[in-house]
C-alpha positions in Angstrom: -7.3 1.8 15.9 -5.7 0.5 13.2 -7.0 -0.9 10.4 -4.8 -2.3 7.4 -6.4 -2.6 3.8 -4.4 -4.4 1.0 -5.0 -3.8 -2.1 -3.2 -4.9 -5.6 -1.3 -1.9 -5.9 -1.4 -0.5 -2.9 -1.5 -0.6 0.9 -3.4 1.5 3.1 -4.2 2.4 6.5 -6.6 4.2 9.1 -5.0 4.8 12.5 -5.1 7.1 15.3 -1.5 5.9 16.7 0.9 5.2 14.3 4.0 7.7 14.3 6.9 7.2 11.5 10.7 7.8 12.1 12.5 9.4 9.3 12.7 7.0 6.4 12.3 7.2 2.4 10.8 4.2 0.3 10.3 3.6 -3.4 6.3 4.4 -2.8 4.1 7.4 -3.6 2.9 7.9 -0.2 -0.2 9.8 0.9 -1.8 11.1 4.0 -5.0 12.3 4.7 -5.7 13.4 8.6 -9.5 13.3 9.5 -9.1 15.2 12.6 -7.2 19.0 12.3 -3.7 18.4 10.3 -1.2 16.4 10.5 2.5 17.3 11.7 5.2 15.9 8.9 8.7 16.5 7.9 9.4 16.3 4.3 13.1 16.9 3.6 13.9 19.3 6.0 10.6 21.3 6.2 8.4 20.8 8.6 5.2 20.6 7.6 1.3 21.1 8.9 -1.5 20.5 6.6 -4.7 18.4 5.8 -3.6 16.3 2.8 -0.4 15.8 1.0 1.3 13.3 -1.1 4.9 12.8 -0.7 7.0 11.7 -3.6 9.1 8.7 -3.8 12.4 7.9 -2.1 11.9 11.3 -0.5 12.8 11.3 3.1 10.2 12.1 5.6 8.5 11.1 8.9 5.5 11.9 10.7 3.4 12.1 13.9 -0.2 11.2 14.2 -0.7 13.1 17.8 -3.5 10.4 18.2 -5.8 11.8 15.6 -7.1 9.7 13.0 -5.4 9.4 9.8 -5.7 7.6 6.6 -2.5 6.8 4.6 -1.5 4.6 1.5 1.2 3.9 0.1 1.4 3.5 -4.0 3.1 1.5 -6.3 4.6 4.3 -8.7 4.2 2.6 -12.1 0.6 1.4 -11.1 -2.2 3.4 -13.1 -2.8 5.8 -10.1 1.0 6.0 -9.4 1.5 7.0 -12.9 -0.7 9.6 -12.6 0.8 11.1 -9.6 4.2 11.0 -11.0 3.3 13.3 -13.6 1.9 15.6 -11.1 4.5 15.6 -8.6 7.3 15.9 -11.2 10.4 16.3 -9.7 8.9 18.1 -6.6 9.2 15.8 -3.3 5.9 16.7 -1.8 2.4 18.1 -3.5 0.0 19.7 -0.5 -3.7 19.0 -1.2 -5.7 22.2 -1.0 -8.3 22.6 1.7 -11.7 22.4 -0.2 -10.8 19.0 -1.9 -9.1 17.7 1.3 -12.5 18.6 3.3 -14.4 16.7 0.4 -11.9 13.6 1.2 -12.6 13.7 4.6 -16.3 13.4 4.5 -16.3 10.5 3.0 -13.3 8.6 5.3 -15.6 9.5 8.4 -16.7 6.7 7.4 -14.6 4.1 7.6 -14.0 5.2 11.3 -17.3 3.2 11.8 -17.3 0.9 9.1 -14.5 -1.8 8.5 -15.7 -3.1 4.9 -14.4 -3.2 1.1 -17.7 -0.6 0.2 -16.1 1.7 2.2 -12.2 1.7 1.4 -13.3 1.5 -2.6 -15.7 5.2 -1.9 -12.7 6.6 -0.5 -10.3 5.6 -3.1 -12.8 6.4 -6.1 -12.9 10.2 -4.6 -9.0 10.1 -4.2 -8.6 9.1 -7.8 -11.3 12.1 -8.9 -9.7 14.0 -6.5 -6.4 13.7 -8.9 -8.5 13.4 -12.4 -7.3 9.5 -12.7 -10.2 6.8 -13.3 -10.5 4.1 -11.0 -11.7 1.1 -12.5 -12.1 -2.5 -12.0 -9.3 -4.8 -13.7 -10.7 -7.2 -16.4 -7.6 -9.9 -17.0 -6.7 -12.5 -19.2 -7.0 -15.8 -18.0 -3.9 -16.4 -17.3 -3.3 -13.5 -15.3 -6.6 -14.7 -13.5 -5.1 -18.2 -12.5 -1.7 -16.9 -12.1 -3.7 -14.9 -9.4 -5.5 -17.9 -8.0 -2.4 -19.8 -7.8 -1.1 -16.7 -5.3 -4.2 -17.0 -3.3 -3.4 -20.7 -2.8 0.4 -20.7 -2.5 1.9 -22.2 0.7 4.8 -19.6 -0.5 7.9 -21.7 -0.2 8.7 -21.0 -4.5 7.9 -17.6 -5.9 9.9 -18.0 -9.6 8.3 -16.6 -12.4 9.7 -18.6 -14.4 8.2 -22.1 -12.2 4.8 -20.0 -12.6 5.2 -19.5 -16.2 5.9 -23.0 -16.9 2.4 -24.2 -14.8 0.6 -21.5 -17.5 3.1 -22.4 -21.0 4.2 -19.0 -21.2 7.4 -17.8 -21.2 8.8 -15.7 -18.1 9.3 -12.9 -20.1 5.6 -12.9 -21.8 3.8 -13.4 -18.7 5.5 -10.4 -16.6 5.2 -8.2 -19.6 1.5 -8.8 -19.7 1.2 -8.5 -15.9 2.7 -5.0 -15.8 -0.1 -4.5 -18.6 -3.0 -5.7 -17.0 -2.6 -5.5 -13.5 -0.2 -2.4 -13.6 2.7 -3.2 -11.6 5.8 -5.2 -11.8 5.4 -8.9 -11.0 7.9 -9.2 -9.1 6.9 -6.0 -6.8 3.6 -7.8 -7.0 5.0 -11.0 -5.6 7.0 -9.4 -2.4 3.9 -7.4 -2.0 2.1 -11.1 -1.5 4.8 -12.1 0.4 3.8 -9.4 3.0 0.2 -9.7 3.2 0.8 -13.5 4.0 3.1 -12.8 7.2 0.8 -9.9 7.5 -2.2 -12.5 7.6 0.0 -14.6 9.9 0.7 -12.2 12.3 -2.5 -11.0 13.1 -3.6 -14.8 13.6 -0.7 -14.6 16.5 2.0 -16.0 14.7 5.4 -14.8 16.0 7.4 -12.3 13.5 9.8 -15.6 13.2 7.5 -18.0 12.1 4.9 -15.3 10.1 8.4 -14.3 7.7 9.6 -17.8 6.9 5.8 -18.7 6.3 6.1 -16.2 4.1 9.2 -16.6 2.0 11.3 -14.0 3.3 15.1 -15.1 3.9 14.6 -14.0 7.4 12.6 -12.2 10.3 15.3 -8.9 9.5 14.7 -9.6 6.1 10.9 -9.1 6.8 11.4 -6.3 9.3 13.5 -4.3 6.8 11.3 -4.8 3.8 8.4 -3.4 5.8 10.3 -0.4 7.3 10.9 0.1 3.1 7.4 -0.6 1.5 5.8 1.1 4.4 7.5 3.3 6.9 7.4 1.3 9.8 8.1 -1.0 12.1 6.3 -4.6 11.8 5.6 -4.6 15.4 4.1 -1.1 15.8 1.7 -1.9 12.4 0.6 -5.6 13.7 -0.3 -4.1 17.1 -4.2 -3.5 18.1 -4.7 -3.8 13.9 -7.3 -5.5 11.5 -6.5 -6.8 8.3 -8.6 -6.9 5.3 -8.0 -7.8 1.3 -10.3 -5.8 -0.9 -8.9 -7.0 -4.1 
């Protein structure tokens, strides 16, 4: 099993094979393991525990022992990201205690049976309690909603902001400054982070890694491979493999 969920800030997944080689990424990453703990190496300790949230550009890998696992990486100056900044200070990892792990796990059985948006958006709405941040739905301005539009309908062969600025007569710096307000990211994280959800898209229709990355933008297939192993701590082969996709923004 492996089931991807994109989100606008964020990309998640539930898995029972996935392992990670050591690697560090400018993501908050989190990992919740339904079944016993999970076996990770933060820095050099080695670590076995239900829930944890490792900082970001903190080295670390992982092994899922084929039990089921839900992880998601974060965009650290999203809303939620901000949030866990302040509570992971400076320290590289922050170990979820038992009782609110246990809660956390009750509701991802869940998802083990059911592949849907209601279920990712229960799970993240008790992760956000879990760390006293509110989830909410986005309300944008409309030109954030049609720049959004324009993504969902780009054949991705031009992603300036300034082109995009022109098509809504704003100027490039006005319309990434209100981006980072409303949506909560950077648009220009935003737009590699679309960038991978259309090879993403591409590759589980059984386009080839070649064809999915240029589709997409990306310089190259390395180029793809290597922003991937960044963002999200592994290979592009080993996430596309046996996986389902689904965008629940």
């Amino acid at each position: 099993m492996n089931r991807i969920y994109w989100d606008i800030d964020k990309i998640s997944m539930l898995t029972d094979h996935l392992d990670a080689s050591v690697h560090s990424h400018g993501m908050i990453q989190f990992f919740l393991c339904l079944e016993d703990e999970l076996e990770i190496r933060v820095g050099t300790e080695k670590i076995k525990c239900s829930c944890i949230l490792v900082n970001k550009n903190i080295r670390h890998s992982f092994k899922a022992n084929n039990k089921i696992h839900f992880t998601c990486v974060i965009e650290p100056i999203s809303d939620i990201g901000m949030r866990l900044n302040h509570m992971l200070q400076n320290k590289d990892y922050y170990i979820v205690d038992e009782n609110r792990a246990n809660g956390l796990k009750k509701t991802a059985m869940d998802m083990r049976e059911t592949f849907d948006k209601a279920t990712y958006k229960n799970l993240m709405t008790q992760i956000y309690d879990c760390f006293d941040a509110a989830y909410q739905k986005k309300q944008f301005d409309k030109r954030i909603f049609d720049l959004l539009k324009m993504l969902e309908r780009c054949n991705c062969d031009e992603h300036s902001i300034e082109e995009y600025a022109g098509k809504l007569w704003i100027s490039a710096s006005r319309l990434s400054h209100l981006f980072r307000e409303q949506v909560g990211i950077s648009l220009k994280n935003f737009l590699l982070l679309h960038q991978l959800e259309r090879a993403f898209q591409d590759l589980l229709a059984g386009k080839r890694i070649t064809e999915a990355a240029l589709n997409a933008g990306f310089d190259s297939p390395s180029h793809f491979a290597f922003t991937v192993k960044r963002m999200m701590g592994l290979s592009a082969r080993s996430t596309v493999k046996d996986s389902e996709f689904l965008k629940v923004y």
